[in-house]
Residue frames relative to the residue before (quaternion, step in Angstrom):
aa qw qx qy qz dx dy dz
X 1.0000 0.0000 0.0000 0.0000 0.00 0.00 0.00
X 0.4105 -0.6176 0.5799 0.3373 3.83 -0.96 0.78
X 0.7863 -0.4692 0.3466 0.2039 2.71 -1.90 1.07
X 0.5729 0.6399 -0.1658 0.4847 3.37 1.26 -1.31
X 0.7234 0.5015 -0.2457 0.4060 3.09 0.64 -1.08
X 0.7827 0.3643 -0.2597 0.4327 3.62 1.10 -1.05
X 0.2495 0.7264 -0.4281 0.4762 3.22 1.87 -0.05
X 0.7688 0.4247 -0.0700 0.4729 3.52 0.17 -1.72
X 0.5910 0.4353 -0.3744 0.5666 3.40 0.74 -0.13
X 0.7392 0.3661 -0.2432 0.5104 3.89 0.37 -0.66
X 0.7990 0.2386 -0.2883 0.4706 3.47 0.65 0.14
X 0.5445 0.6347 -0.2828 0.4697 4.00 1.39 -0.63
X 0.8574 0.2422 -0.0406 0.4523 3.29 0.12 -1.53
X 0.0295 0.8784 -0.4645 0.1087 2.86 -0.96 1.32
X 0.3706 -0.7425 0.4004 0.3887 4.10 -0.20 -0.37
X 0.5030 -0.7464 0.2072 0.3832 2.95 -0.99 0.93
X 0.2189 0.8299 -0.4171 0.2990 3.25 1.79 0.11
X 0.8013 0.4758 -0.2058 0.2986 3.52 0.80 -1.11
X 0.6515 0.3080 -0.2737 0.6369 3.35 1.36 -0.06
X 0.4354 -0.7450 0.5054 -0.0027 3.24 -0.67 1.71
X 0.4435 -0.7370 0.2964 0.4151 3.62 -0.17 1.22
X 0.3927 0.7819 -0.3051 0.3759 3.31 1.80 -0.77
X 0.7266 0.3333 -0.1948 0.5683 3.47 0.62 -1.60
X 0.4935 0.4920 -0.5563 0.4527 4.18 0.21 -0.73
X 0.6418 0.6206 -0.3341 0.3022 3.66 0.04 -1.42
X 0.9120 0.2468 -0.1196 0.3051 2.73 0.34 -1.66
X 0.2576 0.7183 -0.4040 0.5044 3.29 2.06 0.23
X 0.7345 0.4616 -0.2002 0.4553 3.64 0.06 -1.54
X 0.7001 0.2885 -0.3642 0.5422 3.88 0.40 -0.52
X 0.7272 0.3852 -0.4683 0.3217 3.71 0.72 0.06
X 0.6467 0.5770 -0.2893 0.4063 3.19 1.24 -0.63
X 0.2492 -0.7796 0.4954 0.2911 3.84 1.63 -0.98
X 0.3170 0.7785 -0.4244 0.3367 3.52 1.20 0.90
X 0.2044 -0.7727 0.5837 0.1429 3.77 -0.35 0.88
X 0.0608 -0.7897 0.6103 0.0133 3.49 -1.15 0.66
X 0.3417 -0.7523 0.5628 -0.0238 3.00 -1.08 1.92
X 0.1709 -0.7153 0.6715 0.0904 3.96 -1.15 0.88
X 0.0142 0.7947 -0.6069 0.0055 3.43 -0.73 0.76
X 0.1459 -0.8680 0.4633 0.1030 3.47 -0.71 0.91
X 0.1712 -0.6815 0.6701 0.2392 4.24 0.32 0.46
X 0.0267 0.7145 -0.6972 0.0512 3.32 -1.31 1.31
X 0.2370 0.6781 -0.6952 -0.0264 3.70 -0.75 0.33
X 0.7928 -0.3654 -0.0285 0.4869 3.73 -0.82 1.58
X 0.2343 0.6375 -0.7035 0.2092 2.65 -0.57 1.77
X 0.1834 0.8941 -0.4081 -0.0181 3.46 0.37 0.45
X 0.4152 0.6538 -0.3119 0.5503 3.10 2.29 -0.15
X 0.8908 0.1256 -0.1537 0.4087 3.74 0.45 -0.37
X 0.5233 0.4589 -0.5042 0.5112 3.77 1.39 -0.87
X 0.5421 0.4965 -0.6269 0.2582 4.24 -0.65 0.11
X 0.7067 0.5636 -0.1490 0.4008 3.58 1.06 -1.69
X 0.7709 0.3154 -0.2617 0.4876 3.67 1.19 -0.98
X 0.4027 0.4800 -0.5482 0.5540 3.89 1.60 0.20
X 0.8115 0.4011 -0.3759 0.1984 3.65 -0.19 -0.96
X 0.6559 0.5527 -0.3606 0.3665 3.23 1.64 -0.19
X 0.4538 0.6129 -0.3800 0.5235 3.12 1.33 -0.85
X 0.9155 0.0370 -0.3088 0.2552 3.33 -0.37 -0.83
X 0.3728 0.6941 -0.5286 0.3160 3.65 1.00 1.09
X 0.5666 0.4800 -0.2199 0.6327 3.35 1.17 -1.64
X 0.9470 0.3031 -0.0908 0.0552 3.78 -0.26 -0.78
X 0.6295 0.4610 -0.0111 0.6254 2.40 2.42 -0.49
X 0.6228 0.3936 -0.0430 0.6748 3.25 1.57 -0.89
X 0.8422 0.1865 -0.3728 0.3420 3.39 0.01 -0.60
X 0.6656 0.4143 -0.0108 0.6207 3.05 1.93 -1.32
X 0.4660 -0.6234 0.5088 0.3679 3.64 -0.92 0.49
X 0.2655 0.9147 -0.2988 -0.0592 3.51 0.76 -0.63
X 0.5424 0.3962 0.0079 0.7408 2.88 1.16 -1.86
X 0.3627 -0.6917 0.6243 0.0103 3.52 -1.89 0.89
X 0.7224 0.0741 0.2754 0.6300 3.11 0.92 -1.64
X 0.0969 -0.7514 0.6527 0.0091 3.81 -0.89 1.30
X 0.0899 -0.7952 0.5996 0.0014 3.89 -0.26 0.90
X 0.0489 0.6583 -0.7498 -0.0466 3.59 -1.43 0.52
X 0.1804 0.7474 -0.6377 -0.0465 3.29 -0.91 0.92
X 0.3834 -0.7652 0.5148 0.0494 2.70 -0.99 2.05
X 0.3448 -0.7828 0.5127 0.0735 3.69 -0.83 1.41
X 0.8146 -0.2891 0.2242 0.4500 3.29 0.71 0.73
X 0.1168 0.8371 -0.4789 0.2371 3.62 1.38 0.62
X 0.2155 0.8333 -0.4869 -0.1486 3.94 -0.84 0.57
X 0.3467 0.3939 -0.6897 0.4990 2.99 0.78 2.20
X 0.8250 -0.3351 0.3091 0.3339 2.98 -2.04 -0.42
X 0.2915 0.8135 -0.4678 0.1853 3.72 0.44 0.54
X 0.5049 0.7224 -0.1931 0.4312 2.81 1.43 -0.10
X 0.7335 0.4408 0.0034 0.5174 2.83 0.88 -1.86
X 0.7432 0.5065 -0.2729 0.3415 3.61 1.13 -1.00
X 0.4761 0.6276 -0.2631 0.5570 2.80 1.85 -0.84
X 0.6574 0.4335 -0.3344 0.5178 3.88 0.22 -1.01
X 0.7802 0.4224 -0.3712 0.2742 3.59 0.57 -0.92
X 0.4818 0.6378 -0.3612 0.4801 3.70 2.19 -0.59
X 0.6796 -0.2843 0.4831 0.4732 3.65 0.46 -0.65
X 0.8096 0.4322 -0.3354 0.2127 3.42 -0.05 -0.43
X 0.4144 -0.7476 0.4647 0.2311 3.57 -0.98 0.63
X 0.0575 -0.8117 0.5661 -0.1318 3.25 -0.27 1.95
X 0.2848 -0.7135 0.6244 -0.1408 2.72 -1.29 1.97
X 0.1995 -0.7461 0.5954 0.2215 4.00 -0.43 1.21
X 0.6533 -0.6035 0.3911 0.2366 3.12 -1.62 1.41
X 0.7382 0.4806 -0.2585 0.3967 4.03 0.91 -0.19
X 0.5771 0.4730 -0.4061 0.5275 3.11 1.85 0.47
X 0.3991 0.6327 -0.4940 0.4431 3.44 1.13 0.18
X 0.7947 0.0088 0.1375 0.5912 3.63 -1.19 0.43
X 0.2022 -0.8217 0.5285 -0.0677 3.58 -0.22 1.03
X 0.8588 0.2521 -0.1443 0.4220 3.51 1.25 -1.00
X 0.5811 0.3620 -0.4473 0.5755 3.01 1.95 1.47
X 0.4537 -0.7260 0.4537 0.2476 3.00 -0.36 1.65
X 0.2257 -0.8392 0.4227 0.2572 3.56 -0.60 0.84
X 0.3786 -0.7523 0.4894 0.2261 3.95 -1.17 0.13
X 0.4858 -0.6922 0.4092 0.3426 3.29 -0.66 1.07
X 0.3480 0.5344 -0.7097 0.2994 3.39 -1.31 1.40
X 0.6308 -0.4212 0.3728 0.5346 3.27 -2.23 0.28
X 0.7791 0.4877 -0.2636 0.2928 3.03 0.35 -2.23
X 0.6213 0.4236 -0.5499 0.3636 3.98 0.48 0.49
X 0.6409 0.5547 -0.3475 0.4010 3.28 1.02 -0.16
X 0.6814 0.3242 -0.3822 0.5334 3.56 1.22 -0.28
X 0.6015 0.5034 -0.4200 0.4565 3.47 0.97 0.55
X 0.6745 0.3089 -0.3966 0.5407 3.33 0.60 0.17
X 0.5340 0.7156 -0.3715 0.2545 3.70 1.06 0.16
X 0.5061 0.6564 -0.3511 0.4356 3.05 2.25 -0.87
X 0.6451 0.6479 -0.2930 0.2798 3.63 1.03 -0.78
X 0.7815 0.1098 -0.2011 0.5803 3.24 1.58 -0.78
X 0.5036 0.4720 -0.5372 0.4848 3.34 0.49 1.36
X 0.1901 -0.8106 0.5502 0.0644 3.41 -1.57 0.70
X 0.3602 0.7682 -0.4021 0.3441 3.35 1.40 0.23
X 0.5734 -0.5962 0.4997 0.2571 3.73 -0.89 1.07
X 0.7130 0.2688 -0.0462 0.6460 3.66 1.25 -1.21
X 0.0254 -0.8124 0.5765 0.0835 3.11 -0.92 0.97
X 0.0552 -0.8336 0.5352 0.1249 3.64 -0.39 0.80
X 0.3098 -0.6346 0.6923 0.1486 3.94 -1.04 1.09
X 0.2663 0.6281 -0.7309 -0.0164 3.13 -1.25 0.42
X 0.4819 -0.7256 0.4393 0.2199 3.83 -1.25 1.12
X 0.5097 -0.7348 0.4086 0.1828 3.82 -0.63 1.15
X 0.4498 0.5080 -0.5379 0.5002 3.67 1.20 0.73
X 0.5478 0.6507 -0.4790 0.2169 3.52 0.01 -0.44
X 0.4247 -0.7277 0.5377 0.0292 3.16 -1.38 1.46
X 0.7232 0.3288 -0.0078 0.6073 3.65 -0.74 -0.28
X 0.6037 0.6281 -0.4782 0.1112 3.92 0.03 -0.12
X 0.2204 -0.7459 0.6176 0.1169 3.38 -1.46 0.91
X 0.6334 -0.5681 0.4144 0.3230 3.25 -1.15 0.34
X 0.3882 0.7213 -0.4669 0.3332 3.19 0.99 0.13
X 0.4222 0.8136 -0.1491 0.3709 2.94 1.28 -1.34
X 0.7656 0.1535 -0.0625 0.6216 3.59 0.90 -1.30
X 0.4058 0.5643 -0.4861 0.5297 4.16 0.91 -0.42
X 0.8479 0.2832 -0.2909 0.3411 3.16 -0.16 -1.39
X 0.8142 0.3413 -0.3155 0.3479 3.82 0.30 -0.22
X 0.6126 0.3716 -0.4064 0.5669 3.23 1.21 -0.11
X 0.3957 0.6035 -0.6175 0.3129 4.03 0.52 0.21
X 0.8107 0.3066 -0.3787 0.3246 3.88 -0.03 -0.82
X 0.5949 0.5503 -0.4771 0.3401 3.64 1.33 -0.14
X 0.6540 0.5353 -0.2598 0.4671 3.37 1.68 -0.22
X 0.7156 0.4079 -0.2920 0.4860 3.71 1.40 -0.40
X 0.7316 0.5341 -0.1770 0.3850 3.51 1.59 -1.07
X 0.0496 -0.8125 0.4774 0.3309 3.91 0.77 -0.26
X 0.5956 0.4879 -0.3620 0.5255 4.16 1.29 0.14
X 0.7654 0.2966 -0.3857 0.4212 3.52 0.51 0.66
X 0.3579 -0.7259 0.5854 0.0481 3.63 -0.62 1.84
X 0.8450 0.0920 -0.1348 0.5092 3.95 0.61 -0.39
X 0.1041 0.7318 -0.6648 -0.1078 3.85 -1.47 0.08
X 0.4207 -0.5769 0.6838 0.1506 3.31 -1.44 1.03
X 0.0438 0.6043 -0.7783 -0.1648 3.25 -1.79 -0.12
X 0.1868 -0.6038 0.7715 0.0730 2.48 -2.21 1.25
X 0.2615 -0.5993 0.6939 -0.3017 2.41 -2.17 0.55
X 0.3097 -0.6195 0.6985 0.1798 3.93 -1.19 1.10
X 0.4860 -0.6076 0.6237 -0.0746 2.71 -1.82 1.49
X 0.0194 -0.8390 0.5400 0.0646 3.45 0.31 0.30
X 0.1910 -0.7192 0.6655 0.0581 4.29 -0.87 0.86
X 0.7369 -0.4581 0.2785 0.4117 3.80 -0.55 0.54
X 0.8638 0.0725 -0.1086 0.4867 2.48 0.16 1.78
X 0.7828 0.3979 -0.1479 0.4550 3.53 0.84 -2.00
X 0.1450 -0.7137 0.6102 0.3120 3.85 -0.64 0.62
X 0.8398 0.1362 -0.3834 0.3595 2.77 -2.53 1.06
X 0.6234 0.6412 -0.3975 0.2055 3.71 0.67 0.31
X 0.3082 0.7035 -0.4467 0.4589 3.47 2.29 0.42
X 0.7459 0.2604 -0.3330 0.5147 3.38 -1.42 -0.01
X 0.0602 0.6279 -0.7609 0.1525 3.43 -0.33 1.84
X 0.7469 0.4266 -0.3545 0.3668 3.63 0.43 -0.70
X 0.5537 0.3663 -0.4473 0.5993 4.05 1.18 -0.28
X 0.5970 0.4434 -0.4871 0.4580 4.53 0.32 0.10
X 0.6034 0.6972 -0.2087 0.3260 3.54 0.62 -1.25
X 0.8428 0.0317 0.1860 0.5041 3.01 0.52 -2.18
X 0.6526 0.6179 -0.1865 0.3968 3.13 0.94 -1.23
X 0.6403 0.3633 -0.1813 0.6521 3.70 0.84 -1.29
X 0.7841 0.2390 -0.4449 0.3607 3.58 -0.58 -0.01
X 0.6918 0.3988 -0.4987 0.3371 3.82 1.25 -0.51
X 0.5101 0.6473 -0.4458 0.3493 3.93 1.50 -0.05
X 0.6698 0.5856 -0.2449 0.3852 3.49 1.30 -0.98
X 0.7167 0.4102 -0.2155 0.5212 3.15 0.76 -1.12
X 0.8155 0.3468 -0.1939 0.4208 3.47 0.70 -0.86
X 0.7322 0.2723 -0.0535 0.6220 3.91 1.16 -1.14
X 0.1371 0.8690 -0.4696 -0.0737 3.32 1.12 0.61
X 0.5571 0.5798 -0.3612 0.4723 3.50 1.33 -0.06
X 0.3124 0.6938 -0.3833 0.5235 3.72 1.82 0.28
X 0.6908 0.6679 -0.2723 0.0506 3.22 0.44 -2.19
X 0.4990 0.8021 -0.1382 0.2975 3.78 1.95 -0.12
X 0.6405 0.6021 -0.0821 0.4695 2.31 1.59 -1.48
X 0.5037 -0.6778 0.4670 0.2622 3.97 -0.56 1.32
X 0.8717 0.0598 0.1605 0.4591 2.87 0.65 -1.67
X 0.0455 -0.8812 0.4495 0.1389 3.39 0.88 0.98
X 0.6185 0.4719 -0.4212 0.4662 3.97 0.84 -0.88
X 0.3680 0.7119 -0.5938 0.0720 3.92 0.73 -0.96
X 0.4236 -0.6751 0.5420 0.2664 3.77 -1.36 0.54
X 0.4775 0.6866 -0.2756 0.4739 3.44 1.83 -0.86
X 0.4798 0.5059 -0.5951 0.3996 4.19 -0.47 0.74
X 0.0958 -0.5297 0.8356 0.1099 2.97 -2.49 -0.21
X 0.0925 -0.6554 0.7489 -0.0323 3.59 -1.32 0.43
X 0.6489 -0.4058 0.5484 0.3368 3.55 -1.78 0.17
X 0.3797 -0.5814 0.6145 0.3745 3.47 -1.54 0.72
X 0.4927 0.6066 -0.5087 0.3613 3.84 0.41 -0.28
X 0.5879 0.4196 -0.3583 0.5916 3.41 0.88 -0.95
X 0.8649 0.3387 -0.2962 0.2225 3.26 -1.07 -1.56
X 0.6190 0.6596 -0.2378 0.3538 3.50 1.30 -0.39
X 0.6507 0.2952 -0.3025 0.6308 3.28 2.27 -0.33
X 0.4140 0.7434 -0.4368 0.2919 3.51 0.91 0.23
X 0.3065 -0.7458 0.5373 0.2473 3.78 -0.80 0.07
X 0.3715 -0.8290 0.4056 0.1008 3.88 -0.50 1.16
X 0.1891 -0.7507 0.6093 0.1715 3.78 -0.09 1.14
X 0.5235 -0.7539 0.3704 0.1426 3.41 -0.58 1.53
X 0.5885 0.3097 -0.1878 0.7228 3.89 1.62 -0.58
X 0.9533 -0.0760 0.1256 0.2640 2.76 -2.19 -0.77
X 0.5889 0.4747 -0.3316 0.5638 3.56 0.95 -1.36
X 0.4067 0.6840 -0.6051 0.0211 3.91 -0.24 -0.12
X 0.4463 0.7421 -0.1547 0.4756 3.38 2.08 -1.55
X 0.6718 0.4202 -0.2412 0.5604 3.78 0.39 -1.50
X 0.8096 0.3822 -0.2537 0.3662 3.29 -0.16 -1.50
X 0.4993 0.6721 -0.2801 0.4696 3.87 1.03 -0.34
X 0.6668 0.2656 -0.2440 0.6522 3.45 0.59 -1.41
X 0.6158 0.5424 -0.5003 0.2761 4.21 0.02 -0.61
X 0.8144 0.4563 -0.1306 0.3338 2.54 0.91 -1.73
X 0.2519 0.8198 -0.1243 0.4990 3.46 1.87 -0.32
X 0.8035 0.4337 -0.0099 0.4076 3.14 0.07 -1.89
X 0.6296 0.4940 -0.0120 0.5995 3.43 1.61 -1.45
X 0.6604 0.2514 -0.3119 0.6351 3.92 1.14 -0.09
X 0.7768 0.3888 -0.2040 0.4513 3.79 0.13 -0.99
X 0.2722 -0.5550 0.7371 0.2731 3.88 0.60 -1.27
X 0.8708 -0.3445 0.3255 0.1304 2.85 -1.93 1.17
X 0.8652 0.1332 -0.1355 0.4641 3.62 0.34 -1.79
X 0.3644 0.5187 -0.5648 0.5284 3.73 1.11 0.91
X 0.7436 0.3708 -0.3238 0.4525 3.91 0.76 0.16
X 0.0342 -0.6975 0.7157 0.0016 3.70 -1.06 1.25
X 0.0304 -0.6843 0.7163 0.1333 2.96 -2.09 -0.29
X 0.4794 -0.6953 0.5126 0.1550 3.43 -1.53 1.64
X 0.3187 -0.6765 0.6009 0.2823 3.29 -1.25 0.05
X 0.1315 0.8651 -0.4823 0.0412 3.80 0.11 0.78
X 0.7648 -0.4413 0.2094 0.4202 3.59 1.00 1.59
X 0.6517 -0.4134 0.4188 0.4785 3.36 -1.34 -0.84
X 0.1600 -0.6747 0.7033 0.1567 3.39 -1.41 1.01
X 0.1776 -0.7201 0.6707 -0.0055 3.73 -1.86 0.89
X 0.2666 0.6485 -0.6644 0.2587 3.28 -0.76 1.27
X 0.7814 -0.3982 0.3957 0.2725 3.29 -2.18 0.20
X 0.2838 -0.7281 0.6087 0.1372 3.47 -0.23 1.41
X 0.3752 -0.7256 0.5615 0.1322 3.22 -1.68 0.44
X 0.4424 -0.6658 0.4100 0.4392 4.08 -0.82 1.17
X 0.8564 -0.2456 0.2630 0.3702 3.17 -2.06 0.37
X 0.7864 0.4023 -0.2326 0.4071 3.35 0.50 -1.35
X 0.4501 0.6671 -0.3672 0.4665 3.46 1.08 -0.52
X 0.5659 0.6694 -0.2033 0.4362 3.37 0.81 -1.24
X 0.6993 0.4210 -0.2496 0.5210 3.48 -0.06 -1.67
X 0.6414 0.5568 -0.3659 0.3804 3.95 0.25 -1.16
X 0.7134 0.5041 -0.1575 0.4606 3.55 1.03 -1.40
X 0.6690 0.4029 -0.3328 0.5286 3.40 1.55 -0.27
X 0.7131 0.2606 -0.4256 0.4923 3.55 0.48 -0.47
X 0.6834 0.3336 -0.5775 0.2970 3.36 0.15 0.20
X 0.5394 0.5975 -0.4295 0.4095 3.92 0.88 0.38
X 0.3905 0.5673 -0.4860 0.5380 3.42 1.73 -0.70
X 0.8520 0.3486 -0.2725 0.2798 2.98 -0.75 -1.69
X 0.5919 0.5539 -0.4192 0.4087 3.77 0.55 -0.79
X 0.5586 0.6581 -0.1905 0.4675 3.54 1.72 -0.71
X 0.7155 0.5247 -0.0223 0.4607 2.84 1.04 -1.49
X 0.6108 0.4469 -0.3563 0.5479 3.63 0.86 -0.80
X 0.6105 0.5528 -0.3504 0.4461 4.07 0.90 -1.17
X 0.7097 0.3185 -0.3509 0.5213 3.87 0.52 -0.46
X 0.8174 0.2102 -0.0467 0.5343 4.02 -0.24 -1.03
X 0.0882 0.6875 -0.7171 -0.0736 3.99 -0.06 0.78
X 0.7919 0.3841 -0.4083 0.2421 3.04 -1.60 0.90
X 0.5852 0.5591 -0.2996 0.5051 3.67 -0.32 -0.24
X 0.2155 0.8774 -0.4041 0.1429 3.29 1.65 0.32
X 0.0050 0.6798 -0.7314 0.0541 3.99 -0.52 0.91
X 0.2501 -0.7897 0.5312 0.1782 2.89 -2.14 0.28
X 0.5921 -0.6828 0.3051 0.3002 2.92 -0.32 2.41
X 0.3372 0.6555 -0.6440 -0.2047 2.64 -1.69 -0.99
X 0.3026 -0.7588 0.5280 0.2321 4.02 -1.18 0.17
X 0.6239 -0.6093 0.4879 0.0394 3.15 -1.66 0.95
X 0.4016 0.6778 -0.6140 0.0477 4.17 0.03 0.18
X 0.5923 -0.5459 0.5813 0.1151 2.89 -2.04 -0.17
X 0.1398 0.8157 -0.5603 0.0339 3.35 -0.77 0.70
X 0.2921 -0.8082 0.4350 0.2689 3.87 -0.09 0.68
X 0.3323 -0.7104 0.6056 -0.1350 3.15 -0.88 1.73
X 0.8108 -0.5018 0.2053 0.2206 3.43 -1.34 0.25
X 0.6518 0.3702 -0.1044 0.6536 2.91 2.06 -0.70
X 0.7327 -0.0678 0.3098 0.6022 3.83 0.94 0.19
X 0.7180 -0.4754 0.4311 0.2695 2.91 -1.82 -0.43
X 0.2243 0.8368 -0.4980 -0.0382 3.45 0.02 0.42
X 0.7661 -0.5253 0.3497 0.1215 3.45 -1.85 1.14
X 0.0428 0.7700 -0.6352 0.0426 3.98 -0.43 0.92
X 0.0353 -0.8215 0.5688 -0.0168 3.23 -0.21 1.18
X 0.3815 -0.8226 0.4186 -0.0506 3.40 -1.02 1.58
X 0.3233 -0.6881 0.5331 0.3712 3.64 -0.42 0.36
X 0.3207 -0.6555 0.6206 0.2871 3.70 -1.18 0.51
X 0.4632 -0.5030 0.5828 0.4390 3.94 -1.08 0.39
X 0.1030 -0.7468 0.6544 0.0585 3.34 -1.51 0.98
X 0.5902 0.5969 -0.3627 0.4047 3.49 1.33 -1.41
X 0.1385 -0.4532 0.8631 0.1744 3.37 -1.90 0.29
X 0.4456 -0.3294 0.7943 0.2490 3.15 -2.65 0.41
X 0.4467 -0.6178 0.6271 0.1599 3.21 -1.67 0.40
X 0.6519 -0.4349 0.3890 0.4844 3.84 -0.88 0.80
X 0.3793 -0.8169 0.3968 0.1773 3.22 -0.90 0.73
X 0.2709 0.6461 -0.4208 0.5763 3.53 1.81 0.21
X 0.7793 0.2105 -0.3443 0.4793 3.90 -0.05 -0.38
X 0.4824 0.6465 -0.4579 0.3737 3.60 0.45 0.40
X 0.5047 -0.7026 0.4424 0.2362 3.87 -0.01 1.35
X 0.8340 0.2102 -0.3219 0.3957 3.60 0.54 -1.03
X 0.5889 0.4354 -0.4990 0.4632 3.44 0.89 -0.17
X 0.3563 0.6274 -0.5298 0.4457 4.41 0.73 0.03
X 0.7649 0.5443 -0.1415 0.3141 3.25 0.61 -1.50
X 0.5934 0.5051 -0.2133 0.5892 3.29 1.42 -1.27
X 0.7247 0.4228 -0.3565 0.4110 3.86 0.55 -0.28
X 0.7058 0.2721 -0.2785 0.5918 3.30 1.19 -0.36
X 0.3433 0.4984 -0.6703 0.4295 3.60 0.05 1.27
């Protein structure tokens, strides 16, 4: 590991234990920072009701904390909507955003068009599968963008439990993710959980950032991140054990080539082809082939986008 790196460890990463909700608070009324929660939901109506209603009990109700509680629901065709609307949160569907770009299913378009209908200085993603969730969860990662004015982004880690086995989730950030950060972003190499859905960063940042429209949105975020801000403008919380709906094998593979490539476009622009990936699934006759587009598009920084220009100068 570079020197740098363990540097950053001993001074970046922290628990959320250490910032007392007491102190976050009392940061935020000095600083007059607003903090936005945004939740990407596509059918999740089993869990995005339970983690809107905490958030905005613990954070909104008891605590000023939270400003603004967003669900934007990406095309959901159960009730995710509705539960969400019924927890408190203000849920905004992902095709009324920016209307005159037709949008494409992925996460990372949905937390890109989220910047438009949120207004919070801090923006904090968290992903609408989550089991078990406390609000800690947000305290703890949006506390140093609120106590620290040198840090623009914060991850949270966290054990991954797999039926049963702790720390054995995140096969695709072991797999793919860690070796393309090591070998390639070796100044990455810190980060627990680099794909985590769990962070919050400055709109200043995320607003000059480019958005990988699928899976790779996470990777390409911290690269891209790393290359505008530098290293000690990045932290990461420790916020316990996170529980949610794992995804099958094949599910997987998708999440890796589209993290390759999001990977891939960051070392060698140009030479642009359009991937795509190959799986198996046994069928009546044998094995037969399902061949998958890989996410190529990025969103563009959202600062060069006319209607969100517009929204800043109102």
């Amino acid at each position: 590991m570079l020197e740098e790196v363990e540097r950053w460890l001993s001074t970046r990463s922290w628990s959320a234990t250490d910032r007392p909700l007491h102190q976050i608070l009392a940061a935020k009324q000095r600083t007059g920072r607003t903090v936005s929660v945004v939740l990407p939901a596509l059918n999740e109506e089993e869990t995005v009701g339970d983690i809107a209603a905490v958030i905005r009990h613990d954070l909104m109700r008891q605590v000023p904390l939270v400003d603004e509680l967003v669900v934007v629901d990406s095309g959901s065709t159960d009730r995710t909507s509705e539960v969400a609307a019924a927890a408190g949160a203000t849920v905004v569907h992902r095709d009324e955003i920016l209307p005159r770009l037709p949008a494409v299913p992925g996460k990372g378009e949905v937390l890109w068009r989220s910047l438009l209908v949120t207004s919070g200085d801090i923006v904090c993603f968290i992903d609408a599968d989550l089991r078990d969730f406390s609000s800690d969860f947000v305290s703890g990662i949006v506390g140093p963008l609120l106590t620290d004015p040198d840090i623009d982004l914060v991850k949270g880690m966290y054990d991954r439990p797999l039926g049963g086995a702790a720390g054995q989730g995140g096969r695709v950030t072991e797999l793919m993710a860690r070796p393309l950060l090591n070998m390639h972003w070796p100044q990455l190499a810190g980060f627990v959980q680099p794909l985590g859905g769990e962070y919050a960063a400055r709109r200043s940042l995320l607003e000059q950032l480019p958005f990988p429209v699928g899976y790779g949105v996470e990777l390409g975020m911290l690269v891209d991140a790393l290359h505008l801000v530098g290293l000690d403008a990045l932290a990461q919380v420790d916020i316990g054990v996170r529980k949610h709906r794992h995804q099958d094998g094949q599910a997987l593979g998708r999440m890796a080539a589209a993290i390759y490539r999001t990977a891939q476009l960051r070392l060698a622009r140009g030479h642009l082809i359009r991937p795509s990936l190959t799986q198996f699934e046994r069928g009546g006759d044998g094995f037969e082939p399902r061949t998958y587009s890989v996410d190529t598009e990025e969103r563009p920084p959202m600062v060069d986008i006319a209607e969100y220009q517009a929204r800043r100068a109102a």
